[in-house]
N, C-alpha and C positions, 0 to 999 in steps of 0.2 A: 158377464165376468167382472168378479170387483175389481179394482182399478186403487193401487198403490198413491199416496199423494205426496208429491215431491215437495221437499222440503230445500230453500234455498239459506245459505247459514253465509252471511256476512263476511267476509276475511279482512276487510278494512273499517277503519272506525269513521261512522258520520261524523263525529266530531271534530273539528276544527281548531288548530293552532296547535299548543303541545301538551293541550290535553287529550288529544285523540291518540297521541303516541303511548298513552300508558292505562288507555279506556277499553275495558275488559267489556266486551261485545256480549250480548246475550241471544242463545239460541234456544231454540224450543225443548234439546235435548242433545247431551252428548255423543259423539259419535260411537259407540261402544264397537259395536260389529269389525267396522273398521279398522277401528283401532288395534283389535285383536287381531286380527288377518295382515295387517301390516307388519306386527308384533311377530309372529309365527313366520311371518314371508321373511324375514328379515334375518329372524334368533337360528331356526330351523338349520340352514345350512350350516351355520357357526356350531352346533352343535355337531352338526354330522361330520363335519373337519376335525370336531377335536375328536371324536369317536376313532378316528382312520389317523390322530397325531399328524393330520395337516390342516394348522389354521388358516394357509394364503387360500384353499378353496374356500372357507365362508365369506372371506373377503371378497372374493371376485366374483362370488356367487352375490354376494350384495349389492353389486353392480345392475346385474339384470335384477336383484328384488326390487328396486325405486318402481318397478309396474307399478307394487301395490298401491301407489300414491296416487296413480290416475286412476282408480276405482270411485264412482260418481253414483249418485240416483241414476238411473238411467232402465233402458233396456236391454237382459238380457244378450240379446243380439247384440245391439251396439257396442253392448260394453265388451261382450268375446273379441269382436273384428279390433274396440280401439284399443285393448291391451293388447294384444298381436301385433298392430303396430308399431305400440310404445316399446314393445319390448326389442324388436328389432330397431328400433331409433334410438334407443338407450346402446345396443351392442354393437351397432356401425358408429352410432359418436366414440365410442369408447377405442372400439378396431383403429379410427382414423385417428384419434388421438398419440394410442402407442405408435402408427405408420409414422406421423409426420412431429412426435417429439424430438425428432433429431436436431433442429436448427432453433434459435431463436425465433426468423423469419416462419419459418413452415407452422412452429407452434404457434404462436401467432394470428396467423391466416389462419388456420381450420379451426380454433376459438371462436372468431370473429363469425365465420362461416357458418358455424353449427351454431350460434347465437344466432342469424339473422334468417336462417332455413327455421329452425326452430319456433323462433316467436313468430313467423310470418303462418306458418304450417298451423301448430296451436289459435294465434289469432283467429285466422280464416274458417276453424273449425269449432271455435268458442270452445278451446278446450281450459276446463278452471283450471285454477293454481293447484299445484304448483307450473303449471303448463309447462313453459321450453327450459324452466332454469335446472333441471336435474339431466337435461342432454349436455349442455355444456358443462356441469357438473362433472360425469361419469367421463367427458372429453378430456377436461383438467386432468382427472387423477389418471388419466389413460397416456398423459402426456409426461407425467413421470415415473412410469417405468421405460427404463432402459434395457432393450432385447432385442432378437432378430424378426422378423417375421414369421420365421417356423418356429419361432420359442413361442411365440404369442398365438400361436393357435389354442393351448390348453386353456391360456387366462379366458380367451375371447369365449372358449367352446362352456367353459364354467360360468359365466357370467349369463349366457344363454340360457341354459340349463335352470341358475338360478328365474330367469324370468321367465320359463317356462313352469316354476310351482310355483310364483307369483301370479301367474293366469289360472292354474287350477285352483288355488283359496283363492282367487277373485271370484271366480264364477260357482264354488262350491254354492253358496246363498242358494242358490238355482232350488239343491236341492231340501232344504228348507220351507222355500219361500216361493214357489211356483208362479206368483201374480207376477203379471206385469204391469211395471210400470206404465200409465199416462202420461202419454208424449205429445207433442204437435212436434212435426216432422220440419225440420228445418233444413234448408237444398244449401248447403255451401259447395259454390264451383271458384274454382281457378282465378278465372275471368271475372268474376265479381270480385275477388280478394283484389287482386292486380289492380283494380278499377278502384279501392278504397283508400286515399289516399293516407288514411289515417295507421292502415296497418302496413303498408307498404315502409312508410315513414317510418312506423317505430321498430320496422323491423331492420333498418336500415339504423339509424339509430342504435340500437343495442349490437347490429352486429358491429359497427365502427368504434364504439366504445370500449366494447370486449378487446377489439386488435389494438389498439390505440395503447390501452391496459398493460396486456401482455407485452407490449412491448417499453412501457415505463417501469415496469416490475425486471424484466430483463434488465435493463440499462442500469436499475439502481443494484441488480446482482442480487435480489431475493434468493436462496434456493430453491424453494416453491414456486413459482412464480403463477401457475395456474391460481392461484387460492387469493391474487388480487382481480384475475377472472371471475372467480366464481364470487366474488364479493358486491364486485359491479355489475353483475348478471341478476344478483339478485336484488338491489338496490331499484335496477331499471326493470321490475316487472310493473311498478305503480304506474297508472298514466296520466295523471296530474304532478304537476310539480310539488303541489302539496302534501300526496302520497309519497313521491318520491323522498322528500325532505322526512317526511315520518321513518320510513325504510330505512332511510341511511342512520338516524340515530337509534332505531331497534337495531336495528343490526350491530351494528355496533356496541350497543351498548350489552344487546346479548350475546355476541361472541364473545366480549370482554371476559362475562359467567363462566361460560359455556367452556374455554380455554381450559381454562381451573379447573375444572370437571374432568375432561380429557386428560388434563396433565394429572392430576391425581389418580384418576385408573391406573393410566400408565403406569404411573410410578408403583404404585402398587405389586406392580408385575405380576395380576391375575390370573388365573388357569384359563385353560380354553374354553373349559367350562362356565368360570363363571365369566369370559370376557362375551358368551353368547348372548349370557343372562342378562349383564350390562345394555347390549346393541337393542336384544328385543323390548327391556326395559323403556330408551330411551325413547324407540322408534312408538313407542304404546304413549309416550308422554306427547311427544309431538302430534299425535292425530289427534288427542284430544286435548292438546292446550292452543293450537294454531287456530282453530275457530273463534278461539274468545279475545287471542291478542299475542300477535306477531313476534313483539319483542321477545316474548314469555316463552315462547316455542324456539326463539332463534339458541336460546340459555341449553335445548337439547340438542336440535338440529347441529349444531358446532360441534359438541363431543360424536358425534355418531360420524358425522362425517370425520372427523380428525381419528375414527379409531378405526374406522375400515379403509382411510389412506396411509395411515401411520404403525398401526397395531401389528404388524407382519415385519416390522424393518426393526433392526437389529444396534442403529447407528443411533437412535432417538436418544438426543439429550433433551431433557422436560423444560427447564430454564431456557434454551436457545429456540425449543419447539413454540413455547408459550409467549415469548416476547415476540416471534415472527411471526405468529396467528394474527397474533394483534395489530402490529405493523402493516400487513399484509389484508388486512381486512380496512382497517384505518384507509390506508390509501386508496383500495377499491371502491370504497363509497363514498370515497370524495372523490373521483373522478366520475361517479356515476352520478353526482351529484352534477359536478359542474358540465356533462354531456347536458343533463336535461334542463338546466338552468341557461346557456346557452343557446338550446334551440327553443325553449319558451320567450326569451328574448328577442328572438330572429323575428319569431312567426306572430311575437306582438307586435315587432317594427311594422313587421309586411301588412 
């Protein structure tokens, strides 16, 4: 049987100092496939909402699309069982999210929570980027809606749904492409994670960071406040301080873009139509610019997410939305800055 060759595509820059923060990676070949299938997993429902004149299901249905991002070389089989899972861990962080936005405290705590189950789970499993940052993600925006428990069974049951055609154009390939990939089978158990001290730590690490977060974003009376979550979530996927200090100024510097973008859609005030075209658009640019440089991708990733948290709400002022993106991004990675800076300090004392 011929045997598929896995191609492994860089997501950080070898390079060193602050030219690695703007050094465009070279891979053997763009992701194409993928890119299209995330694009479709993404636009697909948006489309189908404005067909039936409801935009909040493509919304919510976007929730469970983020599968399509854990789509990997792999096998086949593996890759069925671990979108199955992500999808169901995209739609309990989200479930828990809307359960326990009621309080400051609650929110909070299952941030915190779902960061450090997340990245420990992920770790343990080497699963790639974007690994645990799109649980805490879909937790965030799950934490500002306000509703009862029985209201939230439709969001919760549509967001599933969505990640349920997120697993069939995952695995469509199948029928194309019958080879399977060449693997070496690797045993991740419990017990060895637990025993590693290194992922235990950062999982521990990001999820104190996350709560720490949400609750400096609370105190200063953000709106949002999840979105300095999510900022320091993604700040602390690096695992050097060095990466980390990259992250925070891509990030930064491409939410900056990226803002702009969003608020211009916005304002626009697009059809449902064309606000599917936009989502699928931007979600097709992200798969294939995050391979070559972070910052460059964060300039999409920002409008996509600001238009399936925002794009359904009725209250959006663009000026007050755009200056708080900013603010709220600004602060989150500087806090995920000075978490990781702190404990590089510690553990060089020790």
């Amino acid at each position: 049987m011929n045997k598929k060759k896995i191609i492994k595509i860089r997501t950080t820059s070898k390079h060193k100092g602050w030219r690695g923060v703007f050094h465009i990676n070279r891979t053997p070949k763009y992701p194409w496939k993928k890119a299209i299938s995330a694009a479709i997993t993404m636009g697909l429902p948006f489309l189908i909402g404005a067909l039936f004149g409801h935009i909040e299901w493509g919304l919510l249905a976007g929730i469970g699309g983020f599968t399509s991002l854990y789509v990997h070389n792999e096998s086949y089989k593996k890759r069925a069982i671990k979108l199955i899972i992500v999808n169901i861990g995209l739609v309990v962080s989200f479930a828990l999210g809307i359960i326990c936005g009621f309080s400051f405290l609650s929110t909070s705590l299952i941030l915190g929570i779902i960061s450090f189950l997340s990245t420990f789970i992920c770790s343990a499993y080497k699963v790639p980027p974007p690994s645990g940052y799109f649980f805490v993600l879909v937790c965030g925006i799950g934490t500002g809606l306000e509703m009862t428990l029985t209201a939230a069974l439709l969001p919760i049951g549509i967001a599933l749904m969505g990640g349920c055609l997120a697993w069939l154009i995952g695995m469509s390939e199948w029928f194309f492409d019958k080879k399977e990939i060449n693997q070496t089978t690797r045993n991740h158990t419990w017990k060895a994670a637990l025993k590693d001290s290194t992922i235990l730590l950062a999982s521990i690490r990001n999820g104190a960071a996350i709560f720490v977060a949400t609750l400096i974003a609370f105190a200063l009376g953000f709106h949002r406040p999840y979105w300095v979550s999510i900022s320091c979530a993604s700040v602390l996927q690096g695992a050097t301080i060095s990466i980390i200090l990259h992250r925070s100024f891509q990030r930064s510097l491409g939410t900056a873009v990226g803002v702009f973008i969003a608020g211009g859609i916005l304002a626009l005030q697009p059809s449902y139509w064309l606000l599917g075209l936009c989502v699928m658009t931007l979600q097709f640019l992200v798969e294939m610019i995050i391979v070559r440089n972070y910052a460059f991708a964060v300039v999409f990733i920002t409008p996509l997410a600001l238009l399936i948290a925002e794009a359904g709400r009725s209250d959006t002022f663009i000026p007050t939305l755009i200056e708080a993106r900013l603010l709220e991004t600004l602060l989150g990675c500087a806090i995920g800055l000075a978490t990781a800076y702190l404990i590089w300090k510690r553990s060089e004392r020790s």
